[in-house]
N, CA, C and O of each residue as an XYZ file, in Angstrom:
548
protein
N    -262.574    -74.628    141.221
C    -261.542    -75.587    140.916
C    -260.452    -74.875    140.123
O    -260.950    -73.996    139.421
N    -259.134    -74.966    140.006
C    -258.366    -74.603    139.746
C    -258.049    -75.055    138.466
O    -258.301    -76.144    137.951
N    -257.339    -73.877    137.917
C    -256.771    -74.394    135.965
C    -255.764    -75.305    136.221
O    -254.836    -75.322    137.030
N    -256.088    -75.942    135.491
C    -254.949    -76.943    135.246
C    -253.801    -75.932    133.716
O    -254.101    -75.675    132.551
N    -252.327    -75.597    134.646
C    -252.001    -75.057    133.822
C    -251.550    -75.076    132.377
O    -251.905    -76.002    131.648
N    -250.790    -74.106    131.937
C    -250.376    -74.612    130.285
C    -249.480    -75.943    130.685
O    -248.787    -75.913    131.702
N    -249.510    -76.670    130.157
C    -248.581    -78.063    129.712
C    -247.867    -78.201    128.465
O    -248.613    -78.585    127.564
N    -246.692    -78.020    128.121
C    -245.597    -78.533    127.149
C    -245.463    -79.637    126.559
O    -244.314    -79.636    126.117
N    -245.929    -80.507    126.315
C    -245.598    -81.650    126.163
C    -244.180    -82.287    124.659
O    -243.475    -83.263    124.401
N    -244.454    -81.179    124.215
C    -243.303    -81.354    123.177
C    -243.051    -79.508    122.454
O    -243.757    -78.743    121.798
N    -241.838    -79.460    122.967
C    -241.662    -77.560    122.632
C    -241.856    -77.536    121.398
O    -241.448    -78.412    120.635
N    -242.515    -76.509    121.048
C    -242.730    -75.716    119.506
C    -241.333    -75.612    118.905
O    -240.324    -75.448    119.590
N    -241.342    -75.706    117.744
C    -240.070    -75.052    117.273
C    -240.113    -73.649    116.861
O    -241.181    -73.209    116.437
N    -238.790    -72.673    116.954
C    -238.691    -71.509    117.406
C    -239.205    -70.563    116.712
O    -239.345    -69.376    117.009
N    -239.643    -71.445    115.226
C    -240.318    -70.597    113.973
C    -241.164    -71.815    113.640
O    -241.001    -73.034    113.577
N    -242.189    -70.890    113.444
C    -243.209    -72.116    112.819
C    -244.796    -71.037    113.039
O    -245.088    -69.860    113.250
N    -245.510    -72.445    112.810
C    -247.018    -72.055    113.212
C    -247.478    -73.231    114.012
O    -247.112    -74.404    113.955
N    -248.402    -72.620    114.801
C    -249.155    -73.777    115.173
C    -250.465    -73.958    115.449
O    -250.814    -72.992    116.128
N    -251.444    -74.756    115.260
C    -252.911    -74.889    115.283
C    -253.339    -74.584    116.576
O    -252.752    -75.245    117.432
N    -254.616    -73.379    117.219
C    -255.027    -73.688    118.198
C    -256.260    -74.220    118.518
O    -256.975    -73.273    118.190
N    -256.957    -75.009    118.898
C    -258.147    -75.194    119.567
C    -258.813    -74.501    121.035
O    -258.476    -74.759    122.191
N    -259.532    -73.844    120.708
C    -260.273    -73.643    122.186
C    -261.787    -74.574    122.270
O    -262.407    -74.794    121.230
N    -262.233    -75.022    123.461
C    -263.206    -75.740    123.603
C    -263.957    -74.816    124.837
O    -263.478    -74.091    125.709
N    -265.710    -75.283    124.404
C    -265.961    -75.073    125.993
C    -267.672    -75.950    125.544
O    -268.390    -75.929    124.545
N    -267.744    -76.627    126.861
C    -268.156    -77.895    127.151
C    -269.353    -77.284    128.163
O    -268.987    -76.243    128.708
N    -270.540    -77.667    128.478
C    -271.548    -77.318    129.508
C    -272.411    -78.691    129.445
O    -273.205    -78.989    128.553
N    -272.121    -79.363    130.442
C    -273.321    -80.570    130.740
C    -274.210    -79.914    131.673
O    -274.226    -78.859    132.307
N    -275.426    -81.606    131.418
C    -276.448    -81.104    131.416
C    -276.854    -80.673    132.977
O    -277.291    -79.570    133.305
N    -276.609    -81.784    133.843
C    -277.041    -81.692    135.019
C    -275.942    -81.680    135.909
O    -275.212    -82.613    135.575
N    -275.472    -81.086    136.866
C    -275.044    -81.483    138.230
C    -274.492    -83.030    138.148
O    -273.344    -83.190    137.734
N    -275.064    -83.866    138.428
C    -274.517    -85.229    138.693
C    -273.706    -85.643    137.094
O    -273.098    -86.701    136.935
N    -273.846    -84.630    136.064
C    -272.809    -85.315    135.093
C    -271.283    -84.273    134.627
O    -270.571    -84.148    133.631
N    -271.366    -83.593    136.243
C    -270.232    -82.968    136.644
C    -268.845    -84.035    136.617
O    -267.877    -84.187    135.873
N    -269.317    -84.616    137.783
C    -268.370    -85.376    138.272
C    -267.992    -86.314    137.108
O    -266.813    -86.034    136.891
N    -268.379    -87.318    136.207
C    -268.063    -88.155    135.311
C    -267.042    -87.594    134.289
O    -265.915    -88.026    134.050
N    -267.729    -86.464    133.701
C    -267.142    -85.269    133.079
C    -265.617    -85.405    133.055
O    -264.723    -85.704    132.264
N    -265.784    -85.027    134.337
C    -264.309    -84.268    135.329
C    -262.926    -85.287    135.384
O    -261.706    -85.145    135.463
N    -263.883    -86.362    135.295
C    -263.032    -87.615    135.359
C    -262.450    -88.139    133.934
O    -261.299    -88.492    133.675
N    -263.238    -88.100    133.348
C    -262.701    -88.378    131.648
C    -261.973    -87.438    131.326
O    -260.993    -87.807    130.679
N    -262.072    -85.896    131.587
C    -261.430    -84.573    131.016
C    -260.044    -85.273    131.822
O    -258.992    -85.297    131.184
N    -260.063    -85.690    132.864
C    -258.339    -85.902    133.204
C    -257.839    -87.115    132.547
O    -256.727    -86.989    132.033
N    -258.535    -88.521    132.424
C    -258.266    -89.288    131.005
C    -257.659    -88.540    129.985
O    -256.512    -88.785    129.611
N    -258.630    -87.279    129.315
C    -258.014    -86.622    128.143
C    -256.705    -86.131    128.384
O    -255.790    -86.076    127.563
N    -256.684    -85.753    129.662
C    -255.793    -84.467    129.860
C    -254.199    -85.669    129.906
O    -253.251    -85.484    129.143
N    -254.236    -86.839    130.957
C    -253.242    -87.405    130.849
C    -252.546    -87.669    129.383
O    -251.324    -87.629    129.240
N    -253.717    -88.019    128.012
C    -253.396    -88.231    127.042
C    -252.828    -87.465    126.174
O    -252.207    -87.863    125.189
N    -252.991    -86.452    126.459
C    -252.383    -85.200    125.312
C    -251.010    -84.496    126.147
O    -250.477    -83.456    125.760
N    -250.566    -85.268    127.345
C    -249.790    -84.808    127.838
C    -248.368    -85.665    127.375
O    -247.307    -85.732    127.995
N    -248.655    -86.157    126.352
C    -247.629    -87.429    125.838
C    -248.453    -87.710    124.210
O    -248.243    -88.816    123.713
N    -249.325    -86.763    123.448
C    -249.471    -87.113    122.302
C    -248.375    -86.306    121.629
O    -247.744    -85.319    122.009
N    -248.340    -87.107    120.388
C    -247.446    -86.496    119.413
C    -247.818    -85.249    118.818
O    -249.017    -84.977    118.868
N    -246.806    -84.177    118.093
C    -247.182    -82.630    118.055
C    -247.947    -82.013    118.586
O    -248.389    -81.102    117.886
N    -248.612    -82.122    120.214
C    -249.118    -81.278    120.984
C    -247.848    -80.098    121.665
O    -246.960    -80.408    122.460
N    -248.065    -78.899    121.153
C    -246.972    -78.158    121.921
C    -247.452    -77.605    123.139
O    -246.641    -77.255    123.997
N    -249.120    -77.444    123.378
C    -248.929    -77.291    124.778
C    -250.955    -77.466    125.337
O    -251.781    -77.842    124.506
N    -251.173    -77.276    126.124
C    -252.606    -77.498    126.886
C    -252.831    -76.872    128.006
O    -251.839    -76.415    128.574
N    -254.177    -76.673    128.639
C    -254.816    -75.920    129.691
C    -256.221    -76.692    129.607
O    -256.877    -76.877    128.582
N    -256.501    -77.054    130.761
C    -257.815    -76.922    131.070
C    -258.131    -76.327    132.613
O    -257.554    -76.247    133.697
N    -259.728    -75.876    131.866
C    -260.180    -75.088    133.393
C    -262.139    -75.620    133.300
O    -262.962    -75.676    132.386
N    -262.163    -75.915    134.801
C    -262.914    -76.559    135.101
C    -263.934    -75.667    136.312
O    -263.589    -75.285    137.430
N    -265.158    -75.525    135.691
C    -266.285    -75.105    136.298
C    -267.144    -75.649    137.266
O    -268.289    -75.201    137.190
N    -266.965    -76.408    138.081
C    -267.841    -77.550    138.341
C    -269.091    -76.942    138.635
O    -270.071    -77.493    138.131
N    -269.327    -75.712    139.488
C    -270.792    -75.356    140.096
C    -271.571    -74.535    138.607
O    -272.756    -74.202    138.614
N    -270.795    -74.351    137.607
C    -271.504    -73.663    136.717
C    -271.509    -74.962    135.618
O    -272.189    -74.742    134.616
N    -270.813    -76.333    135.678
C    -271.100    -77.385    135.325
C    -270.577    -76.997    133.502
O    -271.158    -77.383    132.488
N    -269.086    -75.970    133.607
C    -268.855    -75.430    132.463
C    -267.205    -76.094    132.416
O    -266.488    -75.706    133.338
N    -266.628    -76.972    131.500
C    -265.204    -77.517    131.143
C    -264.738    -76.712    129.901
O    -265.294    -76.947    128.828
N    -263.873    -75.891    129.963
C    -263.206    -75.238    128.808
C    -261.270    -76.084    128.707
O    -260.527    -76.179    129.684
N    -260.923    -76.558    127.268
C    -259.653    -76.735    127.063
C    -259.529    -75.667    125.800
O    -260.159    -75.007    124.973
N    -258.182    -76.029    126.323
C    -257.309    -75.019    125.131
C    -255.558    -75.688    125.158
O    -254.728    -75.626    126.064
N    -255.438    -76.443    123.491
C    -254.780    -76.799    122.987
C    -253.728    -76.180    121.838
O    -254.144    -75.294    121.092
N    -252.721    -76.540    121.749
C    -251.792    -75.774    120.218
C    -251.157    -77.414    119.749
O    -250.843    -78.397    120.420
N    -251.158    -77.205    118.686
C    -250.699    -78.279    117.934
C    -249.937    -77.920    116.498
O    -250.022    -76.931    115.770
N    -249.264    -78.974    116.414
C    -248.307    -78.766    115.009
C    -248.829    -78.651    114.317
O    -248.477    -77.724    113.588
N    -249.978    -79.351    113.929
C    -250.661    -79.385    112.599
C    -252.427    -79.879    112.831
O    -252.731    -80.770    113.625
N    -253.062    -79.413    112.313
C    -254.740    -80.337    112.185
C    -254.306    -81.926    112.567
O    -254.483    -82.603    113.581
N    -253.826    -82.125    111.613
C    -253.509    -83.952    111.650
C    -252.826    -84.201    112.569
O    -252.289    -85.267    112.269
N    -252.275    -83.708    114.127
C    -251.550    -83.849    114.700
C    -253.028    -83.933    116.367
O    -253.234    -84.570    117.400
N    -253.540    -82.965    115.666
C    -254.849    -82.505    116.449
C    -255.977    -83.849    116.612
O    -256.393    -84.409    117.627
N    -256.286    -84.108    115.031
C    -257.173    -85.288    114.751
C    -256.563    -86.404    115.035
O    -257.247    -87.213    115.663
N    -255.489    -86.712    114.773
C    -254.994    -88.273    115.754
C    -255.443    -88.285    117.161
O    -256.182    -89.099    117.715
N    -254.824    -87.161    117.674
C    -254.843    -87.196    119.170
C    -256.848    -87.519    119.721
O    -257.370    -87.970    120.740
N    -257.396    -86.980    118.374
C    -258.810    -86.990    118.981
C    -259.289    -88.466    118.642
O    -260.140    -88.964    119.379
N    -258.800    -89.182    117.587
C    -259.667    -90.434    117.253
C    -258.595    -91.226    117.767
O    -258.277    -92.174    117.048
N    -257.924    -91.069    118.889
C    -256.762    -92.281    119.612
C    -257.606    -92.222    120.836
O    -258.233    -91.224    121.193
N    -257.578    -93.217    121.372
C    -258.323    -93.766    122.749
C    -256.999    -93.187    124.002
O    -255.773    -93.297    123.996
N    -257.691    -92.739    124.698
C    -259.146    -92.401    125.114
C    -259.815    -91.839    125.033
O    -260.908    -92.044    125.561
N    -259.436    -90.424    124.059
C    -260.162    -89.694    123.869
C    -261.147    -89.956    122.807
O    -261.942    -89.016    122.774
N    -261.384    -90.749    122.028
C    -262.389    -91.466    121.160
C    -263.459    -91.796    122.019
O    -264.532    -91.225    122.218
N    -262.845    -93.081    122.606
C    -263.671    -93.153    123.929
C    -264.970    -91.898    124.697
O    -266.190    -91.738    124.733
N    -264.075    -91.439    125.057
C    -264.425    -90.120    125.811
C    -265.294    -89.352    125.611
O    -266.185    -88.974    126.372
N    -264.947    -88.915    123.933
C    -266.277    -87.858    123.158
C    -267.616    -88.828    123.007
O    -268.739    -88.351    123.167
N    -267.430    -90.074    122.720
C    -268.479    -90.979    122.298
C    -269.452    -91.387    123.863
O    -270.672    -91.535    123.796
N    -268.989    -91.470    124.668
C    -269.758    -91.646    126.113
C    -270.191    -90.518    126.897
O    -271.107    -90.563    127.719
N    -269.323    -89.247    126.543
C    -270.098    -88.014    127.465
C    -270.974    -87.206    126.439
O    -271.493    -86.125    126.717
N    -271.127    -88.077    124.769
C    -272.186    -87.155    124.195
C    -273.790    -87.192    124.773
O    -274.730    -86.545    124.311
N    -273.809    -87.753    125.451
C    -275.504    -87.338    125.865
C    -275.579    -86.950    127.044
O    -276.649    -86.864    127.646
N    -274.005    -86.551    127.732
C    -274.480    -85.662    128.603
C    -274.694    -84.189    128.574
O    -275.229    -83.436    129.388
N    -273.930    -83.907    127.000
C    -273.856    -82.442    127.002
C    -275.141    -81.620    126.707
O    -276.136    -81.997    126.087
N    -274.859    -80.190    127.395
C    -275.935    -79.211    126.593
C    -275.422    -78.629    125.879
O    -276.114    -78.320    124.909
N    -274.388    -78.269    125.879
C    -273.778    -77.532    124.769
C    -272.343    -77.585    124.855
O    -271.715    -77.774    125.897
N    -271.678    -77.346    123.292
C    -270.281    -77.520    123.373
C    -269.856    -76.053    122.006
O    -270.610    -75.789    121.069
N    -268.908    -75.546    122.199
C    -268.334    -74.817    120.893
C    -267.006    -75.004    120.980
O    -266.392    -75.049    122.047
N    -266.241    -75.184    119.250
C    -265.202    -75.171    119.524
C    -264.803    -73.996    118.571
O    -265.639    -73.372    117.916
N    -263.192    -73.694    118.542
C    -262.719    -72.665    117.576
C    -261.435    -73.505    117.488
O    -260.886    -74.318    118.233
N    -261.149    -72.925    116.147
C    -260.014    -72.932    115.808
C    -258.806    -71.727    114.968
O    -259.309    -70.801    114.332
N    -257.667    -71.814    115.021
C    -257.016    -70.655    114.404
C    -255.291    -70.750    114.687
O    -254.726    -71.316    115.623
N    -254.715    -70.034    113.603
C    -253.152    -70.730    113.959
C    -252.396    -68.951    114.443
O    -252.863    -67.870    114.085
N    -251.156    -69.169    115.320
C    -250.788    -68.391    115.727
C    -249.447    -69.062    115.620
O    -249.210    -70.269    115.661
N    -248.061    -67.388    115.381
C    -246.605    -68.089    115.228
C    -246.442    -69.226    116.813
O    -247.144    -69.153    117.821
N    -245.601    -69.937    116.619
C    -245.195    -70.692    118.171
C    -244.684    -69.614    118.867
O    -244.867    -69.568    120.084
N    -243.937    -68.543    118.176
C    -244.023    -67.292    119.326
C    -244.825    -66.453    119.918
O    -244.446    -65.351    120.314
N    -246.198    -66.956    120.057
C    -246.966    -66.386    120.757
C    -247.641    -67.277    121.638
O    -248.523    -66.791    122.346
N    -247.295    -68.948    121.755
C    -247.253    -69.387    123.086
C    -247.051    -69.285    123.922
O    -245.969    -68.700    123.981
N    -247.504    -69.540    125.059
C    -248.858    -69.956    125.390
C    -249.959    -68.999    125.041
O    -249.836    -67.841    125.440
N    -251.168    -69.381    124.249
C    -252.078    -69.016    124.437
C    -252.472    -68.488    126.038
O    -252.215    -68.915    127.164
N    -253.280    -67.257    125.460
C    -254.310    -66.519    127.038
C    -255.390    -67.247    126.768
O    -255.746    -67.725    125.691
N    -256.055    -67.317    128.168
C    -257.578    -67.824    128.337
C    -258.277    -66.671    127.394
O    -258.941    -66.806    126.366
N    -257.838    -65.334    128.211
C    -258.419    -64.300    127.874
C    -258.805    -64.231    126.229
O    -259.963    -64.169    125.818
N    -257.605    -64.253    125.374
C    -258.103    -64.549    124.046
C    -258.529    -66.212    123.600
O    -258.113    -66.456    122.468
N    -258.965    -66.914    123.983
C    -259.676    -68.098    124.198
C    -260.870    -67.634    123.997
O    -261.537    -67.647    122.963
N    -261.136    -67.185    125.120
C    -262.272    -66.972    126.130
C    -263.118    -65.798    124.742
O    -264.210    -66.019    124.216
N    -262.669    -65.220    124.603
C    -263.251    -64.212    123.250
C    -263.522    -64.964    122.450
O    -264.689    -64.972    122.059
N    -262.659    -65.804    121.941
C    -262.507    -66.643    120.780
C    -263.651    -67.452    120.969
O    -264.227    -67.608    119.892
N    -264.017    -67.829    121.582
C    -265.327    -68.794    121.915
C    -266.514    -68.205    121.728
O    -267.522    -68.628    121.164
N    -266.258    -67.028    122.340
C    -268.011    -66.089    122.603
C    -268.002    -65.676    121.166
O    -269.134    -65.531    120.705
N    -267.123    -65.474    120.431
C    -267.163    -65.085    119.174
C    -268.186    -66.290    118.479
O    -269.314    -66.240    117.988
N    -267.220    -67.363    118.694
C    -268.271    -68.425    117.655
C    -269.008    -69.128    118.322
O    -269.013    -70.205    117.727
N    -269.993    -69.247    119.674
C    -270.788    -69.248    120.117
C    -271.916    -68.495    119.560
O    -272.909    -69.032    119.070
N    -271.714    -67.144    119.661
C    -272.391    -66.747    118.659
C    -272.469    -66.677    117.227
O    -273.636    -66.377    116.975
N    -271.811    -66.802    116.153
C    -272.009    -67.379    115.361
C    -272.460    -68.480    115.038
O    -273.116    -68.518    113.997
N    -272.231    -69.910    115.926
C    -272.941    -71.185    116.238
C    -274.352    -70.741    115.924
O    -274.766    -70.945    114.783
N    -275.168    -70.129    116.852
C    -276.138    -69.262    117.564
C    -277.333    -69.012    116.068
O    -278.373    -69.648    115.893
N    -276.649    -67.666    114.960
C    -276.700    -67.321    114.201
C    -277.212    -68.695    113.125
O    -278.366    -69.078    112.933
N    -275.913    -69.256    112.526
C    -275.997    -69.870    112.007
C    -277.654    -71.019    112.172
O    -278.475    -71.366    111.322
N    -277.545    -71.301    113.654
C    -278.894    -72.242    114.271
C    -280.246    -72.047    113.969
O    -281.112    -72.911    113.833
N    -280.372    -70.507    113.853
C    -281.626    -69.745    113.983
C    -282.185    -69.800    112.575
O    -283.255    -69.250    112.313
């Protein structure tokens, strides 16, 4: 399945900072692919019109049953609205028992280095995956 690419939804300003989130999501079975898939575009419509989101990506695994996003935002509090505003409230609260596992990261970068890479995402995750990991044991 194809990335859903970076999305703008409100430009960074030309100096600044901004918050990033990377996510990555693994349900449990096959059949809670599809449900998944369907709420992640709920989310996705929503942050495509929340306030201080400067931009988004998601990429979607379906046969490895793996959903990774990656968000930048103005601020934490710009981040946490967007998460406890419906639908995405919604959303986290009904696909929690499908997951097996989820990690997130966070970290701020100038707005001149938007868009985020998967590639440093994608590190960024395995980084605190394992630390998650660590910490568990």
């Amino acid at each position: 399945m194809p990335t859903l690419p970076w999305t703008v939804p409100n430009p960074p300003p030309p100096h600044g900072t901004a918050v990033v989130m990377a996510s990555r999501f693994e349900v449990r079975t096959l059949k809670d692919v599809p449900r998944f898939f369907l709420r992640s575009l709920a989310a996705w419509k929503q942050v495509r019109s929340a306030p201080g989101a400067y931009g988004a990506s998601l990429i979607a695994q379906p046969a490895r049953r793996v959903f990774c996003t990656l968000s930048a935002w103005q601020d934490r509090d710009a981040l946490y609205a967007y998460a406890r505003a419906e639908p995405h409230r919604g959303i986290m609260t009904s696909l929690r028992p499908t997951m097996r596992t989820s990690t997130f990261t966070f970290w701020e970068v100038d707005t001149t280095g938007l868009p985020i890479t998967w590639d440093d995402a994608r590190r960024r995750l395995a980084e605190q995956a394992r630390t998650d990991a660590v910490g568990d044991a």
